[in-house]
Each structure stands twice: as structure tokens, then as C-alpha cells.
C-alpha positions as CSV (number, residue, x, y, z in Angstrom):
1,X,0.0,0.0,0.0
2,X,1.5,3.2,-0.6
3,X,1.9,6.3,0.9
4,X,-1.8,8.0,-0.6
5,X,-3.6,5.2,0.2
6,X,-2.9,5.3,3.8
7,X,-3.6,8.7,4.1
8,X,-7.5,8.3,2.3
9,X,-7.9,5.5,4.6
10,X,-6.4,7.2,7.7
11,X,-8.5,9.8,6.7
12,X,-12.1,7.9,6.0
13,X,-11.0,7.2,9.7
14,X,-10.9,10.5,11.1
15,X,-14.0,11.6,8.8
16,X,-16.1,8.6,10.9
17,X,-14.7,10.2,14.2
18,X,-15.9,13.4,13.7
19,X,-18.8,12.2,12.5
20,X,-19.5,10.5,15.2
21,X,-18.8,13.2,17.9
22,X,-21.0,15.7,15.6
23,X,-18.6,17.8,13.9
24,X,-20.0,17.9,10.8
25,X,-18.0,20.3,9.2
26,X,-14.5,18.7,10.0
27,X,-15.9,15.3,9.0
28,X,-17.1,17.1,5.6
29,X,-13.1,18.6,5.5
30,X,-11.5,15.1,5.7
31,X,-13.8,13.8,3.5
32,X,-12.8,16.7,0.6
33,X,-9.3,16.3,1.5
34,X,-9.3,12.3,0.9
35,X,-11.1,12.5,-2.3
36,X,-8.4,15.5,-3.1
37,X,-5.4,13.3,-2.3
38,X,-6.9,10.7,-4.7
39,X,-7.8,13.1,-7.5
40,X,-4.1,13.8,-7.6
41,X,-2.6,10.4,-7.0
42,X,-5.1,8.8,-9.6
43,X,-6.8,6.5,-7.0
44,X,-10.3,5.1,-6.6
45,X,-11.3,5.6,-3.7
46,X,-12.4,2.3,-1.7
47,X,-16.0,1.3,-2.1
48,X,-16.5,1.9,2.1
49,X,-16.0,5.6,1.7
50,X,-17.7,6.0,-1.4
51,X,-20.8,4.4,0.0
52,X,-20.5,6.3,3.1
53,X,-19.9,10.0,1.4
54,X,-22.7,12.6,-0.5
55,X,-21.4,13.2,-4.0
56,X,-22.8,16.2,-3.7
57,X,-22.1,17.9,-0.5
58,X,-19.5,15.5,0.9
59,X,-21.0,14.7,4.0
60,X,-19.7,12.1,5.7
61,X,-22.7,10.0,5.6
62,X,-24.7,8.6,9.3
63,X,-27.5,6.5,8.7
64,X,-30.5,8.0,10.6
65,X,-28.6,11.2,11.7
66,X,-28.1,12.6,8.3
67,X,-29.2,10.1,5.8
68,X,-32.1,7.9,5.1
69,X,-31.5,4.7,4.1
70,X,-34.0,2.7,1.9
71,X,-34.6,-0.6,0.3
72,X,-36.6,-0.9,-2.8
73,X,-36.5,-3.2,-6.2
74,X,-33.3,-4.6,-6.3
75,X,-31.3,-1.4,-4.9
76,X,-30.3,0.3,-1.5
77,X,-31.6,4.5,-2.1
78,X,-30.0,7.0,0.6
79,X,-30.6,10.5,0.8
80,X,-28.7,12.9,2.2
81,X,-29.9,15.9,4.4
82,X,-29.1,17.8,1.2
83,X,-31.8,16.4,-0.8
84,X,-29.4,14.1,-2.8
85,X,-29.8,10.5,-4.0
86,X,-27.6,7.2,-4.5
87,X,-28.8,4.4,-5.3
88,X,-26.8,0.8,-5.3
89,X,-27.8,-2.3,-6.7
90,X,-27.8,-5.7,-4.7
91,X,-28.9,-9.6,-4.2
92,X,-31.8,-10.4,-2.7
């Protein structure tokens, strides 16, 4: 693993923390930050923080604080506080 990919994940890490204590806005810093040091290193990011990160605001995404999660036909739908939607396919 090299030395970018260590950082996203040690950063996914700290974007859960604060997260979790309700700093919203340092959580949404890390989460710009990782997707930053990615952009420039020309890595994906890892499916965990994709799933658990608004495309649109970069929230750092807490189901039933500041996301709905739902299941419908085939696909998981969550919706961020900011009125965005993602939707992911899986097995029943």
C-alpha cells in the first residue's frame, strides 16, 4: 500500500470520528481532503467511503442522523440531508 492510500484510509478514519462526535464540518473537511489526495494520486477511492460519502455535499454520511436509508426493487436509495440520492444495486 502506498503512501496516498494510507492517508484516504487514515483519513475515512478520522471523517467517521468526527462524525460521530457531531462535527459535521471537519468530518465534511476530511472527506474533501481524501477525495483531493486521490484526485491527484489517480486513485479510486475504496468502495466503504464512497458508499458512506454525498457526491454532492461531501458529507460524511450517518444513517438515521443525516441520511435515510432505503430498500426498494433490487437497490439500497440513501438520501442525504441535502436532498441528494444514491442508489446501489444488490442480491436479494
Amino acid at each position: 500500500m502506498d503512501v496516498a492510500a494510507e492517508r484516504i484510509d487514515r483519513l475515512h478514519d478520522l471523517a467517521r470520528a468526527a462524525a460521530a462526535d457531531g462535527e459535521d464540518d471537519r468530518a465534511r473537511y476530511y472527506v474533501r481532503l481524501a477525495r483531493r489526495v486521490a484526485e491527484r494520486n489517480r486513485l479510486t477511492l475504496p468502495r466503504s467511503f464512497r458508499r458512506f460519502t454525498c457526491d454532492s455535499c461531501d458529507a460524511y454520511l450517518r444513517p438515521g442522523t443525516n441520511a435515510r436509508v432505503r430498500l426498494q426493487d433490487g437497490h439500497v436509495v440513501i438520501t442525504c440531508d441535502c436532498g441528494s440520492h444514491a442508489r446501489y444495486p444488490y442480491e436479494q
